[in-house]
Every structure is written in C-alpha cells, then in structure tokens.
C-alpha positions as CSV (number, residue, x, y, z in Angstrom):
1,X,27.0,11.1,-10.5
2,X,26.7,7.4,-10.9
3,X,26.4,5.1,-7.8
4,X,25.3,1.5,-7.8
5,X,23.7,-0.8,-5.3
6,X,26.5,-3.0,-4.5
7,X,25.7,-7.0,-3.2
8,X,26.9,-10.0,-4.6
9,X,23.0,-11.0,-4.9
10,X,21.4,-11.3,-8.4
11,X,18.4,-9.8,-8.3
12,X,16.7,-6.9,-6.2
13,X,13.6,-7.2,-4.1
14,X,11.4,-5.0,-2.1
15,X,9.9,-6.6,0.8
16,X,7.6,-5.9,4.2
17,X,8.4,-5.8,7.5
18,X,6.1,-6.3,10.4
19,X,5.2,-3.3,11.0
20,X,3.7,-2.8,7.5
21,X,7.1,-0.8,5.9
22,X,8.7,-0.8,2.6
23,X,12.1,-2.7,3.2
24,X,14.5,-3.2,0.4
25,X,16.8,-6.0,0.1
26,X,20.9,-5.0,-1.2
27,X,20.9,-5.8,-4.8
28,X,22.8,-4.5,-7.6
29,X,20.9,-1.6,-9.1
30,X,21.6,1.6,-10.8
31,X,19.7,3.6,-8.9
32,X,21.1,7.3,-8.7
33,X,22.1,7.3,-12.4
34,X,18.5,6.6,-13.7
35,X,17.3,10.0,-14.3
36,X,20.2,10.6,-15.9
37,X,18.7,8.2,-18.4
38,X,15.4,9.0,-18.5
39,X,15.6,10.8,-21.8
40,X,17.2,8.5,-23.3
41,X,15.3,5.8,-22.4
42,X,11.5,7.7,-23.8
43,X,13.7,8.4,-27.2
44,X,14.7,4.9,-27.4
45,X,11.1,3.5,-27.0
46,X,10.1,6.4,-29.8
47,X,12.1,5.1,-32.0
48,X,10.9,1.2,-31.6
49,X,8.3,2.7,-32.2
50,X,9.4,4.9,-35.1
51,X,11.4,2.2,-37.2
52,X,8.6,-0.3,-37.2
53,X,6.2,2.3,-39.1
54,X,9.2,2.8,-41.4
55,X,9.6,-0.1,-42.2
56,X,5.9,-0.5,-43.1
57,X,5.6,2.8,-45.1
58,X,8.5,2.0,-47.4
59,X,6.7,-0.8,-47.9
60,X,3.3,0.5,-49.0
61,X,5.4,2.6,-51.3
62,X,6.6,-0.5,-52.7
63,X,3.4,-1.9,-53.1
64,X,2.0,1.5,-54.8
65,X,4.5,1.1,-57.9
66,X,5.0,-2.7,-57.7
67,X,1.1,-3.8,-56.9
68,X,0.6,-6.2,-54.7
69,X,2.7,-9.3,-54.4
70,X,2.0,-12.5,-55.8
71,X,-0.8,-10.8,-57.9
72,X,0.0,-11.0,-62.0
73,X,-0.3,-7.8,-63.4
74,X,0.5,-7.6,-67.0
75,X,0.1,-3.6,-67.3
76,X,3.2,-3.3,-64.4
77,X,6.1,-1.3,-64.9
78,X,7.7,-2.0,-61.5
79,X,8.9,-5.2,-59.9
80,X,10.5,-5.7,-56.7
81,X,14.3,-6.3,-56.3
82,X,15.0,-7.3,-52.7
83,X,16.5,-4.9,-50.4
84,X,19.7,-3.5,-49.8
85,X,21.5,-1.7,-46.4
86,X,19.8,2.2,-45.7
87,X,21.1,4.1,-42.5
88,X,18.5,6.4,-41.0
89,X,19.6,8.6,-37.3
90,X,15.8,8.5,-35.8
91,X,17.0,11.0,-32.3
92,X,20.6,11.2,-33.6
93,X,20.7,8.0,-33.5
94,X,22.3,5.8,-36.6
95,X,21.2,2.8,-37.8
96,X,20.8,0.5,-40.6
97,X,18.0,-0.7,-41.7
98,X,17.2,-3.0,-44.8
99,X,15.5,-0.6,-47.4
100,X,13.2,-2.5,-50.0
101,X,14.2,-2.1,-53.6
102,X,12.3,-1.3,-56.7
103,X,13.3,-1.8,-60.2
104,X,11.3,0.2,-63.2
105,X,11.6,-2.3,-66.2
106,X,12.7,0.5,-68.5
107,X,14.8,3.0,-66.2
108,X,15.8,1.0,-63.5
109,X,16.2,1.2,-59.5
110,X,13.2,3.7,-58.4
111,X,13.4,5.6,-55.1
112,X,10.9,5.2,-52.3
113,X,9.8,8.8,-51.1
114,X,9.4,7.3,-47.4
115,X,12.5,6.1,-47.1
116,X,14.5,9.2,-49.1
117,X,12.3,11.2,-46.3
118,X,13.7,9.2,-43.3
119,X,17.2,9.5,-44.7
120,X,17.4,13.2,-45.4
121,X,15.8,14.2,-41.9
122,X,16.0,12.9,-38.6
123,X,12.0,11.2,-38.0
124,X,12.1,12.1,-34.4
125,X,13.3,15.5,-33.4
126,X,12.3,17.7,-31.1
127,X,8.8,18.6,-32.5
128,X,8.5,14.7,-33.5
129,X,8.8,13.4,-30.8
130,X,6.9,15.9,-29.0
131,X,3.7,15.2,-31.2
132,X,3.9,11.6,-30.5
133,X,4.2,11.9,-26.9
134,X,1.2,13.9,-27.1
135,X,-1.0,12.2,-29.5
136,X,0.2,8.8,-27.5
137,X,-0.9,10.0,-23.8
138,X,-4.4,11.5,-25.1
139,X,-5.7,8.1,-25.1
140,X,-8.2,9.6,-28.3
141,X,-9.4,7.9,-31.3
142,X,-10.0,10.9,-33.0
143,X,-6.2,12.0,-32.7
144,X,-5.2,8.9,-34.3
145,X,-7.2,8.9,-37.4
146,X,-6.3,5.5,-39.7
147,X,-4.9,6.9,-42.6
148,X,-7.2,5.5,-45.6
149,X,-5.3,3.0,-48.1
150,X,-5.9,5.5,-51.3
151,X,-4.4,8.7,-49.9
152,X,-1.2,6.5,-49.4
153,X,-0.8,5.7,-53.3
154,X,-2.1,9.1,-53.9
155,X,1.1,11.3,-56.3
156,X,0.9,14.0,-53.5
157,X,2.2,11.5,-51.1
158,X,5.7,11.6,-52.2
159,X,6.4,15.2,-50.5
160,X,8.4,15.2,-47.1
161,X,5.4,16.7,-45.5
162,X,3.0,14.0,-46.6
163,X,5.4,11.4,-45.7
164,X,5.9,13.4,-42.1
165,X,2.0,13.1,-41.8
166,X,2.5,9.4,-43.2
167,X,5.2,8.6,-40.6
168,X,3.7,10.5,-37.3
169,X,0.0,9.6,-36.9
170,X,0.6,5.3,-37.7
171,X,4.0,6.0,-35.1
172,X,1.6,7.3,-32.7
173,X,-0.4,4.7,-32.6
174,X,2.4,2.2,-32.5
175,X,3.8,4.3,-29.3
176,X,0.2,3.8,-28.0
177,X,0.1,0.4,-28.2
178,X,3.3,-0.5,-26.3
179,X,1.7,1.9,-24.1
180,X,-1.0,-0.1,-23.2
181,X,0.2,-3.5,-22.3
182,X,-0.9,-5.1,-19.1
183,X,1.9,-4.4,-16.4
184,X,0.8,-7.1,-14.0
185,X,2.9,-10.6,-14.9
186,X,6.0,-7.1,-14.4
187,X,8.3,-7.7,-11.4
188,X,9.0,-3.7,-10.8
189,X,10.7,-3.0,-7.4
190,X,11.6,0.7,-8.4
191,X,9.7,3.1,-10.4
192,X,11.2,6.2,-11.3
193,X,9.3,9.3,-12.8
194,X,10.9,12.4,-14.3
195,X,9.6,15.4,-16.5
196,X,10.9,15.9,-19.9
197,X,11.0,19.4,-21.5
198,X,9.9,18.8,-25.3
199,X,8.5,22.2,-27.0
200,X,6.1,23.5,-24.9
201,X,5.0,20.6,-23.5
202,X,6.6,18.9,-20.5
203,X,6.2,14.7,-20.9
204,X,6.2,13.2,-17.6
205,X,7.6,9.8,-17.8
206,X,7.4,6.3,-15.3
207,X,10.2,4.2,-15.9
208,X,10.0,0.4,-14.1
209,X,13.1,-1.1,-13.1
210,X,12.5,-5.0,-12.9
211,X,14.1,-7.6,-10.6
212,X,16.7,-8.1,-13.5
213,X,17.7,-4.5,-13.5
214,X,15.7,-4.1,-16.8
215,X,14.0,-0.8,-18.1
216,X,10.3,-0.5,-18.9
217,X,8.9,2.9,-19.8
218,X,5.8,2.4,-18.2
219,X,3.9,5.6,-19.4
220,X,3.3,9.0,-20.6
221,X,1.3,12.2,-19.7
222,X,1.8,15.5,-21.2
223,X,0.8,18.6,-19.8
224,X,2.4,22.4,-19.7
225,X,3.6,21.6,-15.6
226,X,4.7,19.1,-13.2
227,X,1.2,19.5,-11.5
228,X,-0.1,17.1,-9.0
229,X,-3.1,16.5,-11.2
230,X,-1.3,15.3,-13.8
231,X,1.2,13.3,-11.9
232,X,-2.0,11.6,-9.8
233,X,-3.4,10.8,-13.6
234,X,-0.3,9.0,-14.6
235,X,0.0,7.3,-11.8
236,X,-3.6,6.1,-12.1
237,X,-3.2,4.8,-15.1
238,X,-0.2,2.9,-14.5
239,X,-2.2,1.0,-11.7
240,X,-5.2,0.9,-13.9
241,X,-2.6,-1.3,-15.9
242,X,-1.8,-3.8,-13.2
243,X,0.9,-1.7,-11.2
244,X,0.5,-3.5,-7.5
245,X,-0.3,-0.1,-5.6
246,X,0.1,-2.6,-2.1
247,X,3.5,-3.7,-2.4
248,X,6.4,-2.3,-1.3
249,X,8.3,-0.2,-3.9
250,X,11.4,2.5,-4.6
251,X,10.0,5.3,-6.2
252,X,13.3,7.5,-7.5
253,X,12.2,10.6,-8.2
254,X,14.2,14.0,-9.1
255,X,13.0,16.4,-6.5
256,X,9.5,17.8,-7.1
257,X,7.0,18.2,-4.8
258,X,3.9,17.4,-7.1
259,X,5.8,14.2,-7.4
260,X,5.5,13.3,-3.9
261,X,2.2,14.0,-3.1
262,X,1.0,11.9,-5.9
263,X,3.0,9.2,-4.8
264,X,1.9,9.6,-1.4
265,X,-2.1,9.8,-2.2
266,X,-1.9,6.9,-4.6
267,X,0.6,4.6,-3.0
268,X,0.8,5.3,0.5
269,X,3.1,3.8,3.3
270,X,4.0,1.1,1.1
271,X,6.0,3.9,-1.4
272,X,9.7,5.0,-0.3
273,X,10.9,7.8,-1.9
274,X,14.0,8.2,-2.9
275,X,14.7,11.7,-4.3
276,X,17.8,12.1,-7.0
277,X,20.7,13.2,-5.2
278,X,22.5,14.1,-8.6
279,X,19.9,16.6,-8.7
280,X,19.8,17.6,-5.2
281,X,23.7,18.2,-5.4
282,X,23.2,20.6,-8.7
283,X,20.4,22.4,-6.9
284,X,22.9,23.0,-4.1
285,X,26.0,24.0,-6.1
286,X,24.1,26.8,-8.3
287,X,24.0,28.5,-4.8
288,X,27.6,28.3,-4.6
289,X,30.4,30.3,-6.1
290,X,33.0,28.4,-8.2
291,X,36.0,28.4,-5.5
292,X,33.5,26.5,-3.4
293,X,32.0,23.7,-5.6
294,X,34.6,21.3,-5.6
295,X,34.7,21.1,-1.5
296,X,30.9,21.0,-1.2
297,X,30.7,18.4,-3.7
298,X,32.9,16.3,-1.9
299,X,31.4,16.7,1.0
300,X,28.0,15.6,0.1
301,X,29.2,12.5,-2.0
302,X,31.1,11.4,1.6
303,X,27.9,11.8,2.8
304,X,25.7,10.2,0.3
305,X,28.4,7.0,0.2
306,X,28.0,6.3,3.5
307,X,25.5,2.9,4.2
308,X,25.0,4.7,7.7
309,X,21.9,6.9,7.5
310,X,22.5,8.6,10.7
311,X,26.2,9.4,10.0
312,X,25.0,10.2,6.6
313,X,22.4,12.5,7.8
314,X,25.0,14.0,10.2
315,X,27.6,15.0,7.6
316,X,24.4,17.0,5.7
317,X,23.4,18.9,8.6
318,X,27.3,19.6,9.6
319,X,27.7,20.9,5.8
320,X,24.2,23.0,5.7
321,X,25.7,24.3,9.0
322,X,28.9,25.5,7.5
323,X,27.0,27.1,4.9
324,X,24.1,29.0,6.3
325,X,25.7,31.9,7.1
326,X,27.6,32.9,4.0
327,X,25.0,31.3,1.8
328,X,22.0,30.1,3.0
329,X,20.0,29.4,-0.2
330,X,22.6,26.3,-0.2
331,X,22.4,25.3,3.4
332,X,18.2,25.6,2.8
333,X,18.4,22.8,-0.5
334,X,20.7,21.1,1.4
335,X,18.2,20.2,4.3
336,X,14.9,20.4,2.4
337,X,13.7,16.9,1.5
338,X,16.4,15.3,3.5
339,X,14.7,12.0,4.4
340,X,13.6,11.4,1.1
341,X,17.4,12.1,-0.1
342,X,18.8,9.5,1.7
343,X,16.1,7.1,1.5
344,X,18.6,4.4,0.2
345,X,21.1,4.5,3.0
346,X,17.8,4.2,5.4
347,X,16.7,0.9,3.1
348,X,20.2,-0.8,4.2
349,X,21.6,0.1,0.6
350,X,25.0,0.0,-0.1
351,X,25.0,3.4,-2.9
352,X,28.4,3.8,-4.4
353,X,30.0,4.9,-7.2
C-alpha cells in the first residue's frame, strides 16, 4: 500500500511543542511506501558503489597491456583506443557504461577480463552483495586488505574468480566510505530502519528521509537477528556520525520489537514511532481465510486514511472486535502496537493513497 502525506507545503519538518514532544508538521512525504523500498534503495547504493570500482578495474587492465599513459615505451604491443558503449546489469539492473578499448598492434581490439567478467555475470547478486554489506559494517582494516599493484597485472588475474576478488574487496571499501560521511550539515526528519534477508545474514539498514523528500542510506549492520544489540549498535553509530539524537524525529519502522527499544533507549521522548502499516495489514491477513481478506483489508485502509486518530483508532478496535471470536490471532495483530500504527494520524498527518 502506498499513501503520501498530502499538504500543499514544500518541505517537511519535525518540530517541539511545549511540553517537550515530537510534533510533525503536514508535508508531502512518502511515508508508508518506504519500506517497500528499502531494498531497493541498499542495492542501489551497492551498485554506486559497485560501478565506480568497475570502472577503475577495467582500467588497471588497460594499463597492464598498454603501460602507463603518457609514458614512451618502445617494447609495447598495446595502445589505447578510446572507449566504446558496454551494458553491465549490477542487481538486475542494466546499464551502459563506457568500456575502455585496447588495440594489439598486430591482432587488433584486445578484451579486458574485468570488464568480460562484469558483462557475463551480474557483480552484485545475492552472495555479492551480501559480502559487501558485511565486509562494509565490520568497520576492519584487516577485512579490507589493499590489493597490491603486482597481483593486478599478474596472468592469473584474468579468471572470473580473480576478477570477483578484484571487484569485491576495492567495492567494499568504496561502500565503506560512503558509509562514513559526517551526517550532521543532513536535514533528516524521518529515519526509517528495516532488516534485509541476504544469505544468512540479515543487513539491518537506516534510511534518512531529508526535508526534500530525498533518500540517504545512512548505515549498515549485519548480524544473524533483528536483536536489540545490534539495532542499539547501529543506532550508535549513526549518532556517532552527527545524527541529532535531541531533535524531534519520525522513525518508520516495520514492526519489530528490538526495533523499538533501541529507538526508545537511544532517542527517547524526542523519537515517534511510526510502525509500517503495509506490514501490519499482511501480518493481519495471513490470519485470515481468503473469503475474508478483501473486507478486512478495506476496513483497515478506512481506518488508516482517516486524519482523525481517535476515529481511526475506533474503526481498529471495532474490526479486532468483529474478529476475535472466529479468529483471534487477527484481532490480537490487529491491536498489538496500535499507537505506534497510527502514529501519523496522531502527528496531524494527512496519510493517503
């Protein structure tokens, strides 16, 4: 379900009241679709990531059969010929990308093992993307080892594995970088942090919403559970980084309870929660038989589309009441976590949509 804060204000804005409470101002804001995106939003700063180290390994494979540029070297065989259009799908994703070119002065155009590599697999699957996540949240020099300058010209390098070893340790450290920035000059109103399933691992990913409506993923942790540990770790780290843990702020979250309490310990009074009702009305439908989805569906988006947080809290209670008896596993998700599901319609939000 999509809904959007809905004002004919540019911008959005968490403010204070007197009495020391987070009070958000109407703006227009996706706000119930956003971990709907969160996915998508960790692959796409993976593959910022990805297509700058890429770009730099095809060419240092250029450089290992051309030399080095500008440099005269009479015993060459190779010289550089430009570049031409190459379309890699990093995640699934295609895109072009200029390809340097090499030219052997006796058989023409060589190939560049980095980038036939990129185009014959996808650089950031599943297990790709899980190792840079993981290498990137560690935080370790010793993960990241600087690959030395010989082992890249070295014959051996040209296999897909190599050029996988090539392409995921520099990527990490890319990813690592962005990671890193200083978060304080950041206008971020919202925050919202979700847990994505990759291998074995689950990432746990902050995504910042600034005034704007832009997206910032604002970090990574990866662990084997949602646990409150980790969460309280992240969440450290992101005010370690110049997050403003005494300002008034949205914090969209999908549900989870070790999400809470580490938003609660580290943020306090000044955090509103706001948990996902996409995923609140999935949690509530898998109690429910087919014949009954539809209705119950309907019912809770009347509810969740209202800007009145008592009639919206009413229309809950009357549909957990109409359930209970036939199926009270629905009637129960229904009415745990209420407050936090309608956090928005207590903020004065208009959510439709």
């Amino acid at each position: 379900m999509k809904s959007r804060i809905k004002s004919n204000k540019p911008a959005l804005r968490v403010v204070e009241d007197g009495a020391k409470h987070a009070v958000m101002e109407q703006r227009p804001l996706d706000v119930f679709g956003l971990l709907l995106d969160m996915r998508q939003a960790f692959q796409s700063l993976c593959v910022q990531a990805g297509l700058q180290v890429i770009t730099a390994l095809m060419e240092q494979d250029r450089t290992a059969l051309c030399g080095a540029k500008g440099v005269p070297d009479e015993a060459r065989t190779a010289v550089r010929g430009g570049t031409k259009p190459a379309i890699l799908a990093p995640g699934g994703q295609r895109m072009a990308v200029q390809r340097p070119r090499v030219r052997d002065l006796r058989h023409g155009e060589l190939a560049l093992p980095s980038c036939e590599w990129a185009c014959d697999a996808d650089p950031l699957n599943a297990a790709t993307l899980a190792a840079l996540a993981g290498v990137s949240t560690r935080r370790s020099a010793g993960t990241q080892p600087e690959l030395p300058e010989e082992l890249l010209a070295e014959a051996d390098a040209t296999s897909k594995s190599s050029v996988s070893r090539r392409y995921v340790a520099p990527s990490a450290r890319q990813l690592t970088q962005q990671l890193s920035t200083s978060m304080a000059e950041l206008d971020l109103p919202v925050v919202m942090i979700d847990g994505i399933h990759l291998a074995d691992s689950v990432i746990l990913v902050a995504l910042g919403i600034d005034a704007q409506g832009h997206k910032h993923v604002l970090g990574l942790r990866d662990d084997s559970t949602e646990s409150t540990r980790v969460v309280k770790a992240l969440l450290a780290e992101l005010i370690e980084r110049g997050l403003d843990a005494d300002r008034a702020r949205l914090w969209v979250i999908d549900g989870g309870k070790a999400w809470l309490r580490g938003i609660t310990e580290c943020f306090g009074a000044m955090a509103m929660v706001q948990r996902s009702q996409e995923h609140k009305r999935r949690n509530v439908l898998e109690h429910l038989p087919e014949a009954m989805k539809t209705d119950a569906a309907r019912a809770m988006r009347d509810a969740w589309d209202s800007n009145n947080a008592a009639l919206a809290h009413k229309r809950v209670l009357r549909l957990a009441d109409s359930l209970e008896a036939a199926h009270p596993g629905a009637a129960a998700s229904l009415r745990e976590g209420l407050a936090e599901t309608l956090a928005v319609q207590r903020l004065r939000i208009d959510a439709v949509g």
